[in-house]
C-alpha positions in Angstrom: 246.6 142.2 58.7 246.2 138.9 56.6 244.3 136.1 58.5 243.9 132.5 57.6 242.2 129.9 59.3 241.2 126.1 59.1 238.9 123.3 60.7 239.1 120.4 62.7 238.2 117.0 61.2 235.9 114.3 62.3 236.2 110.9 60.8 232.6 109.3 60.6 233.5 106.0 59.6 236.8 103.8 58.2 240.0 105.2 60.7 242.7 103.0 60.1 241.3 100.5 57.2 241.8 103.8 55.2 245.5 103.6 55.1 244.9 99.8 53.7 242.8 101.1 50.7 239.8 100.9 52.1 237.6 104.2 51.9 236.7 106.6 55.0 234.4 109.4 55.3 235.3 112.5 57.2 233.4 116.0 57.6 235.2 119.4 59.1 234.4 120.5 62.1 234.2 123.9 61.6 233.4 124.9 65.1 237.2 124.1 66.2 239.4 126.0 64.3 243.4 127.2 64.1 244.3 130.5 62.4 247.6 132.9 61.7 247.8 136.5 61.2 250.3 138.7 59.8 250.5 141.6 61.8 253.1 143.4 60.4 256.8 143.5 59.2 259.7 142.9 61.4 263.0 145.1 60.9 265.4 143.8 58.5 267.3 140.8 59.7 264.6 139.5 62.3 263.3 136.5 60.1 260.6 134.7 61.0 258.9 134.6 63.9 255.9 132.1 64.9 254.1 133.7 67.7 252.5 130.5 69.7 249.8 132.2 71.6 248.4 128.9 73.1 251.7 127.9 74.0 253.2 131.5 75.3 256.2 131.3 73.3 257.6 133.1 70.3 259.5 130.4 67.8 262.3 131.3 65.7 262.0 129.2 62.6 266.1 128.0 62.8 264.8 126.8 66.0 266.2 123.1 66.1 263.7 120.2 67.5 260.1 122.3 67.3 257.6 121.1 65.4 256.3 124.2 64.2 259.6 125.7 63.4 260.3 122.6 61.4 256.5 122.8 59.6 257.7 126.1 58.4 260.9 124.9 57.3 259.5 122.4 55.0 257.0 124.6 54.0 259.3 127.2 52.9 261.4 124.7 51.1 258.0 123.5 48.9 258.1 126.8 48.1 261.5 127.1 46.8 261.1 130.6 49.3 263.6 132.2 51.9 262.2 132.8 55.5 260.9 136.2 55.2 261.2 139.3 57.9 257.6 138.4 59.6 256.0 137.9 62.8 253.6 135.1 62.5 250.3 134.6 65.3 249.0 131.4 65.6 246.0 130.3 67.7 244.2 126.8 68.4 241.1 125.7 69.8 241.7 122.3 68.6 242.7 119.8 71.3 245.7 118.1 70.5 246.7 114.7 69.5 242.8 113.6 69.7 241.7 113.0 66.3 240.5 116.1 65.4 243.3 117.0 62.6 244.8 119.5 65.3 248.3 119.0 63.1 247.0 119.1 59.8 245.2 122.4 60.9 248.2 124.3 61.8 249.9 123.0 59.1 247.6 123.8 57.0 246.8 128.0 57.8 251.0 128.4 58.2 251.2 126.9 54.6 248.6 129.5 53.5 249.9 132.5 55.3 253.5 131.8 54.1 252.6 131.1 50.6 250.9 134.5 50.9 253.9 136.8 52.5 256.3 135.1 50.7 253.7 136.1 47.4 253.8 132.6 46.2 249.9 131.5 46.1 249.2 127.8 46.3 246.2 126.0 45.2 244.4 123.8 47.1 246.0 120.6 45.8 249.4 122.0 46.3 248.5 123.0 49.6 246.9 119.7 50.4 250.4 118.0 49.4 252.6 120.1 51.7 250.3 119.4 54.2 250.1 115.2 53.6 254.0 115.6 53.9 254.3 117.0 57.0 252.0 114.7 58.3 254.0 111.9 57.5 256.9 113.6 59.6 254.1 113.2 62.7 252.5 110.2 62.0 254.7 107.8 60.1 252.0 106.7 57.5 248.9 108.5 57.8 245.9 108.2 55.3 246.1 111.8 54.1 241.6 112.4 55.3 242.9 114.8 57.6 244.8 116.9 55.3 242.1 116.5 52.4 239.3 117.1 54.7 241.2 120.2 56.6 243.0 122.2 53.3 239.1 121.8 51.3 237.1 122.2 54.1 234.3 119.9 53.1 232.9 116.4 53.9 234.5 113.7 52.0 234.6 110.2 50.6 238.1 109.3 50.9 239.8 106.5 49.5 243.7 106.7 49.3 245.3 107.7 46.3 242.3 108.1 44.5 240.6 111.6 43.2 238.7 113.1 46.4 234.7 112.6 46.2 232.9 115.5 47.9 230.6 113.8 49.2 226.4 115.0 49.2 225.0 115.3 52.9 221.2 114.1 52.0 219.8 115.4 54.9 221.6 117.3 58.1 222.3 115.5 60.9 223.9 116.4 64.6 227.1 115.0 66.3 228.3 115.2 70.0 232.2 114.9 70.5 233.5 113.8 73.8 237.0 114.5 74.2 238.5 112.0 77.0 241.5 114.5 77.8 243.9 110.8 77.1 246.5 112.3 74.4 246.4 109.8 71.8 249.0 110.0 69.1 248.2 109.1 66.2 251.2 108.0 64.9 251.6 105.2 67.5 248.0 103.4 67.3 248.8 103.3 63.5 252.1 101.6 63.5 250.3 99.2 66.1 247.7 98.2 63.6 250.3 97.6 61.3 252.4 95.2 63.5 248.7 93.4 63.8 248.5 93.5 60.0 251.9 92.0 59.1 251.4 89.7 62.1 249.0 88.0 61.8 246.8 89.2 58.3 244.5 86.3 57.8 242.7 87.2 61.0 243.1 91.4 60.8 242.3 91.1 56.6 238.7 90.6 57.1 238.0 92.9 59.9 240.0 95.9 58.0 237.2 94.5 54.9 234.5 94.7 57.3 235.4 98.5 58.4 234.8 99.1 54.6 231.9 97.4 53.7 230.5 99.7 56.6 231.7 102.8 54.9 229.8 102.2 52.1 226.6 101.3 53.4 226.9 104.9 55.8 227.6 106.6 52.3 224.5 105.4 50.7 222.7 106.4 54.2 224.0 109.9 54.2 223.4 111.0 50.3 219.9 108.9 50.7 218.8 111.1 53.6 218.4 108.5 56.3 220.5 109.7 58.9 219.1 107.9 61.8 220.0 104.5 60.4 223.8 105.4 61.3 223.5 104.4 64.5 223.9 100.6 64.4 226.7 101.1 61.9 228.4 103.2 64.3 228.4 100.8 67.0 229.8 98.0 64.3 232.0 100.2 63.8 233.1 100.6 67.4 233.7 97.1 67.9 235.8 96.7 64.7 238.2 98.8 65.9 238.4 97.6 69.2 239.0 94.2 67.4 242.0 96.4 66.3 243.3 97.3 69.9 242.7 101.2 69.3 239.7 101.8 71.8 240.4 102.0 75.4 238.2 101.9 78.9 237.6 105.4 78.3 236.6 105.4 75.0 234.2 102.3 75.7 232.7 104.3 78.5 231.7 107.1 76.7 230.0 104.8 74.4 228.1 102.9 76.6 227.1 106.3 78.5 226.2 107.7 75.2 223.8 105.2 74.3 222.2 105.1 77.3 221.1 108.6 77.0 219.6 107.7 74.2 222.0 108.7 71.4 221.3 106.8 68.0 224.7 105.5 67.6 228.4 106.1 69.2 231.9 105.0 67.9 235.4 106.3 68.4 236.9 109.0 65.6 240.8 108.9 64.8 243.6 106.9 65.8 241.6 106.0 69.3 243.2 104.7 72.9 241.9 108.2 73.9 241.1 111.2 72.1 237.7 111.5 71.0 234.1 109.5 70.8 231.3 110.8 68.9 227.6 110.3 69.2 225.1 110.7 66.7 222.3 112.5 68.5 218.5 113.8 67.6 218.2 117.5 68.3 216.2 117.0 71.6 218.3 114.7 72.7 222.0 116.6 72.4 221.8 118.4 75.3 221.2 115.7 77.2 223.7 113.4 75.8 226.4 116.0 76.2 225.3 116.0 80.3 225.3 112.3 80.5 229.1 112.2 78.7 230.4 114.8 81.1 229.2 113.0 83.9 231.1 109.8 82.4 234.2 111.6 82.4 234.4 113.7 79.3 237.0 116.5 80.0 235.0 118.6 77.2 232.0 117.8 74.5 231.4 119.9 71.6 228.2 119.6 69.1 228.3 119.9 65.7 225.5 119.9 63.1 227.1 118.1 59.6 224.6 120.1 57.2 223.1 119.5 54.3 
């Protein structure tokens, strides 16, 4: 049995001003994951098989109008590789279309475990293309974070088309995630913010600037150590992008709830109008935060600790 598997993704700080150059920082979140196993070899003339387990059905990959059929498609073609005789398993615990990189996950492990049955390895920059190319099939024009942060499986300073920066975690800090159970595609806030942009950029210009001056003040605050002073910048943040129409009721309730448990900071993470809010929480205060966010009318939270 070969098995493959790869994180979520949190984005800490610069959604959407990272597709206008500005810089973002994003850590996996390693407690979400997706995997595929190859179980064994089908009989001659079977082809491939994708074995949706979440989903309950089994996808041919000719299948015309899936997305994961078509994923493998493409990632076959990258390849230069024929669909081989396989049945392929693939499992989620990543919510989808809520910012976590649920898409560039999947994409992600089938890339690895066809490259491997098809004895074709990839390295992590090839893989890390394939992947930004099938997100721009989903998401028109994404930043490429959540394929970069997904394929290397480390936290990031990301600025587009530049050479990744790994980026030093100074001193371990903890995250609530509060999933509102609102699907939020990605794709759609992102061409929104762009009919802002080319609308009207004077006025959406200096708020996309603002987003990342903000990055770069929460880099220096993570490598330095001082991960309490997040907080405000979070909230900052927050507003910025609700400047850019991409929070929602939700979202700015499970903020406000948040910080009145006491969390240090709280913002949205991803494309927004739903999806998921984070908090930046102490240790003795996580628990507690994660109760008050449920009773706001979080469908799920999960914690993370973003280690040093």
């Amino acid at each position: 049995m070969t098995t493959f598997s790869a994180p979520a993704k949190i984005i800490l700080f610069g959604e959407h001003a990272v597709v206008y150059g500005h810089p973002a920082i994003a850590v996996p979140f390693s407690a979400l994951r997706a995997s595929a196993e190859v179980h064994k070899n089908n009989p001659p003339g079977q082809g491939l098989l994708i074995v949706a387990g979440d989903l309950q059905k089994t996808i041919r990959v000719e299948d015309a109008g899936n997305v994961l059929a078509e994923m493998s498609r493409l990632i076959l073609k990258q390849l230069g590789a024929s669909p081989p005789d396989v049945p392929i398993s693939l499992r989620s615990t990543i919510p989808v279309a809520s910012g976590l990189g649920s898409g560039a996950a999947i994409a992600s492990v089938l890339g690895r475990v066809l490259s491997a049955v098809v004895n074709h390895p990839l390295s992590d920059d090839a893989l890390n293309q394939i992947v930004y190319e099938i997100e721009k099939l989903h998401h028109g024009t994404p930043s490429g974070i959540d394929n970069t942060v997904v394929v290397y499986e480390q936290p990031i300073y990301f600025v587009r088309d530049q050479a990744i920066q790994r980026l030093k975690i100074g001193q371990s800090f903890q995250l609530v995630a509060a999933d509102t159970g609102k699907s939020a595609p990605t794709r759609i806030s992102v061409g929104d913010v762009r009919k802002l942009y080319e609308a009207n950029p004077a006025k959406i210009q200096p708020v996309l600037n603002s987003i990342g001056q903000i990055v770069e003040q929460a880099r220096q605050i993570i490598e330095y150590g001082n991960p309490d002073a997040l907080g405000p910048l979070m909230l900052q943040n927050h507003l910025l992008l609700s400047e850019l129409t991409v929070s929602s009721p939700e979202l700015d309730a499970l903020v406000d709830a948040a910080m009145n448990a006491g969390a240090l900071g709280a913002k949205l993470s991803g494309g927004g109008r739903g999806g998921n809010m984070i908090a930046l929480v102490a240790a003795d205060t996580a628990e507690y935060v994660g109760q008050a966010l449920l009773a706001a009318g979080a469908a799920r939270i999960y914690h993370t600790t973003v280690t040093a």
